[in-house]
N, C-alpha and C positions, 0 to 999 in steps of 0.2 A: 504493500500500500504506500500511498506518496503520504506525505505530512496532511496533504491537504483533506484527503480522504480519510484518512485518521479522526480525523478532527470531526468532521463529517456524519462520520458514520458514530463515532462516543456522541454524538449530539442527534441524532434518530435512536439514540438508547440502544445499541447495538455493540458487539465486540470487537474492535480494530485486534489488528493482529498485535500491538502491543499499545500500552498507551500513552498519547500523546504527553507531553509536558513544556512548561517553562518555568521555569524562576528567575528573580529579579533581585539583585543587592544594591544594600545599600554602600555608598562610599569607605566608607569603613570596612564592612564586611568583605567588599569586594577588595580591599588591600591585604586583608587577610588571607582570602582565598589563593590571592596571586604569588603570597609570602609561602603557604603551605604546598602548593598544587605545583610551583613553576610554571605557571599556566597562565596566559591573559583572555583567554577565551572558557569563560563557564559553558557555553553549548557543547563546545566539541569535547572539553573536559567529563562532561557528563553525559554525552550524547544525547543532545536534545536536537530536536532538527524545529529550530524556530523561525519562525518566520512573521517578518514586520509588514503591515500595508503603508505606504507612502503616498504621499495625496502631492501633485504639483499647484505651485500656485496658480490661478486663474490669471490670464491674461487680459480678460474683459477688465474694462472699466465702466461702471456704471456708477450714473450721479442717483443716489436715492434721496437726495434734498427735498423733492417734494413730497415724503414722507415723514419729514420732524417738520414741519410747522411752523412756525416763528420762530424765525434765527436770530441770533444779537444784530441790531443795527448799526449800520456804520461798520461793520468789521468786516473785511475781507478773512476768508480763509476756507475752512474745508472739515467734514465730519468725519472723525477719525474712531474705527473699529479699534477696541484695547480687549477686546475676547469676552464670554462669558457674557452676552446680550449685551456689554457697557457700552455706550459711544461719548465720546466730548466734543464740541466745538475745538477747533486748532485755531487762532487765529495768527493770520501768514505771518511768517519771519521765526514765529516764537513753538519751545515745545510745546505737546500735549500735555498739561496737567491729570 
């Protein structure tokens, strides 16, 4: 079976031929691991066959301004995404608070 299928199939509640795994350290831990193991890779150390999905940034640009409403007046600038549903006003020259 590939990893992918692994994964797959433990998640229709069914038997992969072995099963899948990961683990994640933290900073510390993982200076440990690399002191004891001689190792800087916990997958292959462990034989985990992990796998990360990666998103590209979007290329579009799109103005969503006429979706906030009243902006400060008199200010130029631009509405800035800081993650987690936040936006603030930028106004030009200066950072995002």
């Amino acid at each position: 079976m590939t990893p992918r299928e692994r994964v797959l199939t433990t998640l229709a509640r069914q038997k992969p031929d072995k099963v899948p795994k990961e683990a994640g350290f933290s900073p510390a831990l993982y200076e440990i691991f690399k002191q004891k193991t001689n190792s800087i890779e916990p997958n292959e150390y462990f034989n985990m066959e992990t796998r990360y999905p990666f998103f590209k940034d979007t290329t579009r640009k799109i103005d969503f301004s006429k979706y906030y409403g009243q902006l400060p007046e008199g200010k130029e600038g631009k509405i800035v995404y800081e993650g987690e549903g936040k936006h603030t006003w930028q106004i030009s020259g200066q950072p995002s608070k």
